[in-house]
Steps between C-alpha positions, in 0.01 A plus 500: 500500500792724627646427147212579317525847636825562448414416128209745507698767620772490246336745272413723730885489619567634091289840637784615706686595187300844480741811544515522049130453553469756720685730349281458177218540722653839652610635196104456308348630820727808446397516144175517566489738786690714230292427203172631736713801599565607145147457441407674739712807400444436141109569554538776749752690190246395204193661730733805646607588108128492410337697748771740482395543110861599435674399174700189523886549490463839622491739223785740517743334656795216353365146510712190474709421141313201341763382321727466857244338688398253229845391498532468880147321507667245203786454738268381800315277261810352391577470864220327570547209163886427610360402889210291291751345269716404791229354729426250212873435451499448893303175383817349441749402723801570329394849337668814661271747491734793648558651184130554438444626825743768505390621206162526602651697799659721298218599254275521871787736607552700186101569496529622874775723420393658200131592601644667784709730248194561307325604765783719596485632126128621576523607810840715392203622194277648775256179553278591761252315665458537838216757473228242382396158693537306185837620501630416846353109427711490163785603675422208820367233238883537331673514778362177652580326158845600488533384845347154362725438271799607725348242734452270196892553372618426864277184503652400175882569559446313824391169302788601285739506709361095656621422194855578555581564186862611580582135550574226307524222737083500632199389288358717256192563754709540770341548792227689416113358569266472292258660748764805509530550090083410445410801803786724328358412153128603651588817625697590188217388293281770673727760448544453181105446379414794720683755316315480149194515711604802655672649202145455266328684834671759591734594231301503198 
């Protein structure tokens, strides 16, 4: 009978092996506490902007190069098909998949970096808007994206660097989990589809 238990038990005793679980599970709830903040924001700039019955970008005043930010937005997108391409290579065993990564980081980084010196570029052109509501919620509704995709970058070199690419003499995985690369790859996934959403919504 004792025996019989013992048996019983042995899948249960396969549950312990949760921390890349729970770090998947972390990482969505964060996602989606996110994805209802942006919402949330979203909404509260599309209502602000028409109530205020202002014209949308401000007239007057220096809006953001297309051209510039088209290219940065390519650059994320990019970002975001290297970390798919390499969490289908990650299928095999034997694939090193540090390449891919890094370059994903890269393009993430280079579209951080260069929005932020467009947005200098406007604000240096007089870009004001601080006066309206709808304003102040484009200016939050970036900044909390930027800060995603730092968070998302930081996530990714992380799994990166499990990989320890810098050495020859450890598996191509290394040790990274798959629980670590699939949360990483979830939160970078976000960042990435949220920014043509936000770019149709409150750039055009």
């Amino acid at each position: 009978m004792s025996e019989q238990k013992v048996v019983r038990l042995q899948p249960h005793r396969s549950l312990r092996k949760t921390p890349v679980a729970g770090t998947v599970v972390a990482t969505s709830l964060i996602v989606i506490l996110q994805a209802l903040m942006f919402v949330g924001m979203v909404s509260a700039f599309l209502l602000t902007r028409a109530s205020a019955g202002a014209s949308w970008p401000p007239s007057g005043q220096p809006w953001f190069p297309r051209g510039e930010t088209l290219l940065n937005s390519a650059a994320l997108l990019a970002s975001g098909a290297l970390v798919f391409r390499a969490s289908r290579a990650w299928q095999n065993p034997e694939a090193r998949i540090g390449p891919q990564m890094l370059a994903a980081i890269a393009l993430g980084a280079f579209f951080l970096f260069f929005q932020g010196v467009v947005w200098a570029g406007v604000l240096r052109r007089g870009l004001d808007l601080t006066p309206s509501h709808h304003g102040q919620f484009f200016y939050l509704i970036m900044a909390l994206h930027a800060a995603t995709v730092l968070g998302g970058l930081l996530f990714l070199g992380f799994a990166w660097w499990r990989l320890h690419p810098l050495r020859d003499d450890v598996p191509p995985h290394g040790s990274l989990r798959a629980g670590t690369f699939l949360a990483a790859q979830i939160l970078w996934y976000f960042a990435v589809g949220l920014w043509p959403v936000l770019y149709v919504l409150l750039y055009l």
